[in-house]
OpenMM code with the backbone's topology and positions (N, CA, C; nanometers):
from openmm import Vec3, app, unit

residues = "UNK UNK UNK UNK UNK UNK UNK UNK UNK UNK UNK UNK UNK UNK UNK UNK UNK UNK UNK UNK UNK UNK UNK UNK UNK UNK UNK UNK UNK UNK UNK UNK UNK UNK UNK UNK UNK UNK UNK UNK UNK UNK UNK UNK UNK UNK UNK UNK UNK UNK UNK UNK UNK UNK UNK UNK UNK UNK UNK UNK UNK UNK UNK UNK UNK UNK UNK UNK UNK UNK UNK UNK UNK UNK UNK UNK UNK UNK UNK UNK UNK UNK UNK UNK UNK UNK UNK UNK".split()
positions = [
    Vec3(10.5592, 9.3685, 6.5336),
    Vec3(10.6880, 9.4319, 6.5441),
    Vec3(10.7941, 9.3237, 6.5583),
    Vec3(10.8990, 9.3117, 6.4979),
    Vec3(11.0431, 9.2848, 6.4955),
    Vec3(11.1196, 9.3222, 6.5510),
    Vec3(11.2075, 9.2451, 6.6763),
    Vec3(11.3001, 9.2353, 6.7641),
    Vec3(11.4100, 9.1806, 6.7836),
    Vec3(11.5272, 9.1613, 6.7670),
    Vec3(11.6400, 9.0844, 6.8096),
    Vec3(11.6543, 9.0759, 6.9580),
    Vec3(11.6437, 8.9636, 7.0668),
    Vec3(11.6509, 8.9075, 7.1257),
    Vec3(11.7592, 8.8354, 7.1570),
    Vec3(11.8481, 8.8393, 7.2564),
    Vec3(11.9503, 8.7095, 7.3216),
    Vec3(11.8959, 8.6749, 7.3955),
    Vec3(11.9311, 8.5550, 7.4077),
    Vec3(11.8647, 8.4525, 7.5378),
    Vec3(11.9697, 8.3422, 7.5733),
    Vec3(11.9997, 8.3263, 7.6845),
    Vec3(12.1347, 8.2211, 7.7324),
    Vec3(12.0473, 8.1404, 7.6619),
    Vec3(12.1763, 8.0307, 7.6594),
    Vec3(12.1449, 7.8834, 7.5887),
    Vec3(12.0632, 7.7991, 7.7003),
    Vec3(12.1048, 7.7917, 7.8108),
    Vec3(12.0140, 7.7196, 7.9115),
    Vec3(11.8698, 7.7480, 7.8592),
    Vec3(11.8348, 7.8974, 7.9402),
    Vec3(11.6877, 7.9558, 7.8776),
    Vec3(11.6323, 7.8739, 7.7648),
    Vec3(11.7036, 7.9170, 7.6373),
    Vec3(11.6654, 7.8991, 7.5152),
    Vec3(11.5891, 7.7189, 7.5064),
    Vec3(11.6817, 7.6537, 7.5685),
    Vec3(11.6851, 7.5037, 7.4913),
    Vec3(11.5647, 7.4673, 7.6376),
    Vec3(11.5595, 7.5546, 7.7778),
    Vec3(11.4074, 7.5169, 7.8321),
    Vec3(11.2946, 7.5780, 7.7894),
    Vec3(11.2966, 7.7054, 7.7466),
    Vec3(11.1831, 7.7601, 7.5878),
    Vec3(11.1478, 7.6479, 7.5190),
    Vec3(11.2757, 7.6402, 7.4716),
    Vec3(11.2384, 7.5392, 7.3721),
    Vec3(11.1438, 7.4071, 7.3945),
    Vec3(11.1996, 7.3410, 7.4832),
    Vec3(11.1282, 7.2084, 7.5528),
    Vec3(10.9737, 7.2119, 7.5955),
    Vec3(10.9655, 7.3179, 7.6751),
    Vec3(10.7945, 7.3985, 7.6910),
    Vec3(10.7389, 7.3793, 7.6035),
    Vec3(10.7651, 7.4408, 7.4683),
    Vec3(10.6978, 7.4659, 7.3208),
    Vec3(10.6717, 7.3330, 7.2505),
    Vec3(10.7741, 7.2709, 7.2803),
    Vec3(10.7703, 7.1285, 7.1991),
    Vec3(10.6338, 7.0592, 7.3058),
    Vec3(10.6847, 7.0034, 7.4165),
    Vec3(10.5883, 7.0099, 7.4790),
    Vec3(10.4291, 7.0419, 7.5140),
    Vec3(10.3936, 7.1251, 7.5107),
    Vec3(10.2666, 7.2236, 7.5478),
    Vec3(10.2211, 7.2834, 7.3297),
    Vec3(10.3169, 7.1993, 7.2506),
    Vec3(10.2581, 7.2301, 7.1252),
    Vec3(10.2461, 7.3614, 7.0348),
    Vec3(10.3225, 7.4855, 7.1034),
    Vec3(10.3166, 7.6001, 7.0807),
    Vec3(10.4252, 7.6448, 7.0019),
    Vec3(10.4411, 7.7943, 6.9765),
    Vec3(10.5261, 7.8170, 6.8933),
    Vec3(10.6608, 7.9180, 7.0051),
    Vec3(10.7595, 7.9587, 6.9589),
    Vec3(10.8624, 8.0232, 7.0466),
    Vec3(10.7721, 8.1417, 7.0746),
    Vec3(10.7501, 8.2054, 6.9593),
    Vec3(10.6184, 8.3510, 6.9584),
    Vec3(10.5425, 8.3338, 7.0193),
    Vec3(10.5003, 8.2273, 7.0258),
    Vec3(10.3483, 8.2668, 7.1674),
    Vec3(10.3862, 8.2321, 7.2422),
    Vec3(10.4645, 8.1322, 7.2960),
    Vec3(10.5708, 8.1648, 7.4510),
    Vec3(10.6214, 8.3073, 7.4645),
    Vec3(10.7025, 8.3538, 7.4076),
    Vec3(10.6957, 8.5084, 7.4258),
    Vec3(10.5900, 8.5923, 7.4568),
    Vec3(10.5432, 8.5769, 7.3837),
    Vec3(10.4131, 8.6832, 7.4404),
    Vec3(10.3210, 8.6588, 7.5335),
    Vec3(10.3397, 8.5348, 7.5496),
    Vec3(10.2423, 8.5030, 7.6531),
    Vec3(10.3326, 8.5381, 7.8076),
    Vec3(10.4670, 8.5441, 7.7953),
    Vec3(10.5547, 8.5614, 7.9167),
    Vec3(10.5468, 8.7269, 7.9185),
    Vec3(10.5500, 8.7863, 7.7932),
    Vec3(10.5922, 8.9123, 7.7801),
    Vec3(10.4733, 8.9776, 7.8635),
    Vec3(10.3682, 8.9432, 7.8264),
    Vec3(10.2136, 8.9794, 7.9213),
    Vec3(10.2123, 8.9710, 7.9880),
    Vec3(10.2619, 8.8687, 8.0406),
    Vec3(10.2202, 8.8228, 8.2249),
    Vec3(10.3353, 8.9100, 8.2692),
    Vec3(10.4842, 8.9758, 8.2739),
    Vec3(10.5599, 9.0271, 8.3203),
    Vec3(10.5355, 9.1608, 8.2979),
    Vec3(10.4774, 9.2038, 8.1966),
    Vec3(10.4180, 9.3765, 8.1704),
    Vec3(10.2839, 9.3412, 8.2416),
    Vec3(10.2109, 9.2775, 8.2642),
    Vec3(10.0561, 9.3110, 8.3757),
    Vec3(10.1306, 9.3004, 8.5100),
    Vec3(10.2259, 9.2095, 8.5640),
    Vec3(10.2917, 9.2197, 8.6628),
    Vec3(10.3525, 9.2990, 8.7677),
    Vec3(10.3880, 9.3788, 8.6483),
    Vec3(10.4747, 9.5001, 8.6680),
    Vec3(10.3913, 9.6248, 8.6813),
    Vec3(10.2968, 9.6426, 8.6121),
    Vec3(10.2474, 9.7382, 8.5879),
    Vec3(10.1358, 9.7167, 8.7463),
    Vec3(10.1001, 9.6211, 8.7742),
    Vec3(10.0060, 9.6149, 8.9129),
    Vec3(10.0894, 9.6827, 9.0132),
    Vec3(10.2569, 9.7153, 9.0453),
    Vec3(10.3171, 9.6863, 9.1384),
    Vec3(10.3282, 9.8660, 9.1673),
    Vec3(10.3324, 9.8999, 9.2693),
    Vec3(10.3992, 10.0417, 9.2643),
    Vec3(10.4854, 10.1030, 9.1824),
    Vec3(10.5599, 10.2354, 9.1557),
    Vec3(10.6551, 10.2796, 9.1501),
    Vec3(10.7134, 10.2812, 9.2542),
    Vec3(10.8298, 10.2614, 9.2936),
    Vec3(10.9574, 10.3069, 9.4068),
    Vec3(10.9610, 10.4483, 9.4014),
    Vec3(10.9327, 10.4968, 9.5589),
    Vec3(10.9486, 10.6479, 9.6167),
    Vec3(11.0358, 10.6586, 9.6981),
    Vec3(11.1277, 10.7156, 9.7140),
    Vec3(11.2383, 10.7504, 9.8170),
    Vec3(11.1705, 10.7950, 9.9238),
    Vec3(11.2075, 10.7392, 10.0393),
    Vec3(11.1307, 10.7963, 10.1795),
    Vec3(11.2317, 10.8582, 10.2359),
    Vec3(11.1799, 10.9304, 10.3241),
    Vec3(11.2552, 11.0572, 10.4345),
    Vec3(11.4036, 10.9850, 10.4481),
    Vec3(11.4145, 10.8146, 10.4591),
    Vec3(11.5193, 10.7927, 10.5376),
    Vec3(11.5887, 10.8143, 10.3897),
    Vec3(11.6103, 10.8026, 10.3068),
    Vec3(11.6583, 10.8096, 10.1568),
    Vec3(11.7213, 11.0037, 10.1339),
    Vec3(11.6003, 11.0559, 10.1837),
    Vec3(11.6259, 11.1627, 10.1375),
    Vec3(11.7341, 11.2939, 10.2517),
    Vec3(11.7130, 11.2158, 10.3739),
    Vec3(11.8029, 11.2935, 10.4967),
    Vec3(11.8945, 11.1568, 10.5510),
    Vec3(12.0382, 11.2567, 10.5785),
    Vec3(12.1127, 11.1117, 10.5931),
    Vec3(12.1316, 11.1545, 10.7387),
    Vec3(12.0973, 11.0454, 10.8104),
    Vec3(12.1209, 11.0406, 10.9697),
    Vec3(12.0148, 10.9970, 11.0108),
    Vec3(11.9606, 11.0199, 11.1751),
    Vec3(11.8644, 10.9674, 11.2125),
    Vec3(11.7621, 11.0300, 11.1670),
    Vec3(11.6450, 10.9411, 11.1227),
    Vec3(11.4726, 11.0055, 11.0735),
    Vec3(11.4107, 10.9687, 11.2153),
    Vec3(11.3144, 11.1043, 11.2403),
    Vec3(11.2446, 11.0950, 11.3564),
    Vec3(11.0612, 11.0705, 11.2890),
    Vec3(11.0141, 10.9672, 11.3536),
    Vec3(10.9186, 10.8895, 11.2962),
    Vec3(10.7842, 10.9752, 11.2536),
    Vec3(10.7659, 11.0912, 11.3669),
    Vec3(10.6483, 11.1624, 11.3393),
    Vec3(10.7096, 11.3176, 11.2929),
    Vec3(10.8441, 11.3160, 11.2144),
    Vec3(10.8921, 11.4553, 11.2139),
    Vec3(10.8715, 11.4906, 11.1075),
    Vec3(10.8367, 11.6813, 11.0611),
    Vec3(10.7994, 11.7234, 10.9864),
    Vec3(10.9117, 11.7856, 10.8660),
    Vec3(10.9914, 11.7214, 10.7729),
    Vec3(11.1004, 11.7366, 10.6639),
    Vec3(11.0679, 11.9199, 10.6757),
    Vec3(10.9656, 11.9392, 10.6307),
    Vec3(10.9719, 12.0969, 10.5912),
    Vec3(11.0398, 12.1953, 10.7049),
    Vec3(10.9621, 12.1411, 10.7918),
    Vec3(10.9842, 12.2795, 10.9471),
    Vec3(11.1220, 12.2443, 10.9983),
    Vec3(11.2155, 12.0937, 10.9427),
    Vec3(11.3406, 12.0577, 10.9995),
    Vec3(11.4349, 12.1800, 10.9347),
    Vec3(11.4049, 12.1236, 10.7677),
    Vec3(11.4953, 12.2119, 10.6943),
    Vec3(11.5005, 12.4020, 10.7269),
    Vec3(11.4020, 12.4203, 10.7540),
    Vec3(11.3440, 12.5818, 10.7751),
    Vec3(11.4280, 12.6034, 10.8969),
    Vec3(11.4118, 12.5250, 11.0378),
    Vec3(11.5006, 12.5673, 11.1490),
    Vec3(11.6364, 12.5395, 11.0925),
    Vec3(11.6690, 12.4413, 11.0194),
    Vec3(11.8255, 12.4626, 10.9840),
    Vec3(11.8371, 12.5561, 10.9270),
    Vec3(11.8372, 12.6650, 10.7856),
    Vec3(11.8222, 12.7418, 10.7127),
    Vec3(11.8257, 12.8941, 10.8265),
    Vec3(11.7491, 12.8594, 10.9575),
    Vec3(11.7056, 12.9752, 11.0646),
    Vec3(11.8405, 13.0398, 11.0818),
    Vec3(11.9170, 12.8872, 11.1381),
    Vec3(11.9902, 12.8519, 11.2632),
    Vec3(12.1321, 12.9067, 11.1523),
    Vec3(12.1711, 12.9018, 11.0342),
    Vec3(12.2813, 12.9085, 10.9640),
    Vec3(12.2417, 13.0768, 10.9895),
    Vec3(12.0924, 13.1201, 10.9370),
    Vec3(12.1305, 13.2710, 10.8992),
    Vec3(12.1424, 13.3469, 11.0388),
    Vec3(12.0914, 13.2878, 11.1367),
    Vec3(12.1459, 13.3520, 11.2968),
    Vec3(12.3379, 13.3177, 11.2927),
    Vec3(12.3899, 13.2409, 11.2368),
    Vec3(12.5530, 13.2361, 11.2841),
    Vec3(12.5678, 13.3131, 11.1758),
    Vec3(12.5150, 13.3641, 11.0599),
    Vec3(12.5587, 13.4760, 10.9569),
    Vec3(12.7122, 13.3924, 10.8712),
    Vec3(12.6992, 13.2703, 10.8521),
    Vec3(12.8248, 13.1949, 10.7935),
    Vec3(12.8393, 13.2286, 10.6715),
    Vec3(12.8001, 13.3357, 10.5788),
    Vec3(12.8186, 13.3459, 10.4736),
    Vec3(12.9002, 13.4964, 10.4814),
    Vec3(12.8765, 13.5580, 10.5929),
    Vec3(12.9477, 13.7190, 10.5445),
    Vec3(13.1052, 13.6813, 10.5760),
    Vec3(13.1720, 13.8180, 10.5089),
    Vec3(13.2942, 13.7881, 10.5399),
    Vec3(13.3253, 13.8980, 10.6458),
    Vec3(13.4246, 13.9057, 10.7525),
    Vec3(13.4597, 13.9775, 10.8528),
    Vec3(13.5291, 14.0982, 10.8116),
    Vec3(13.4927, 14.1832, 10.8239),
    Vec3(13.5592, 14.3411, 10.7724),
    Vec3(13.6938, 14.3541, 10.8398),
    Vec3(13.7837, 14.4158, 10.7815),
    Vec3(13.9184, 14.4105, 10.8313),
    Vec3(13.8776, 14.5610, 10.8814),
    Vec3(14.0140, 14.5710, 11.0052),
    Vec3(13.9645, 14.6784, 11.1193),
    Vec3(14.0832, 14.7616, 11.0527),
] * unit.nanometer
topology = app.Topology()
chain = topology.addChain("A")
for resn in residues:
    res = topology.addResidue(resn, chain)
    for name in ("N", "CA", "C"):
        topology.addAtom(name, app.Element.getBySymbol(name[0]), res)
């Protein structure tokens, strides 16, 4: 496969020096970097948002997200904040 590529000039002209060097071509410097940074990557986790990400304020260390949200949800439909007040 065929790619267009930029690469700062710094980069490029220490590519370059490697290759001259070590006898290789720009292409198999690439790929040989391109591998080692895709096996790299691919060993590493995905990023998961944790509790502190997902509730803003204090996270309590052994607390249960589900049963928090449920008593809030309780606690709104006991103050009834959604009806409107009947005119007398």
């Amino acid at each position: 496969m065929k790619i267009d590529v930029e690469i700062r000039n710094p980069l490029m002209a220490d590519a370059e020096a490697v290759c001259a060097k070590h006898n290789i071509s720009m292409n198999t410097l690439i790929d040989r970097a391109l591998a080692a940074e895709v096996e790299k990557l691919a060993a590493q986790p995905v990023w998961q948002p944790t509790d502190e990400f997902l509730i803003h304020g204090d996270v309590m260390v052994n607390s249960d997200v589900n049963a928090e949200i449920a008593a809030m949800y309780e606690d709104m439909m006991k103050n009834d904040f959604m009806s409107i007040p009947e005119e007398e």
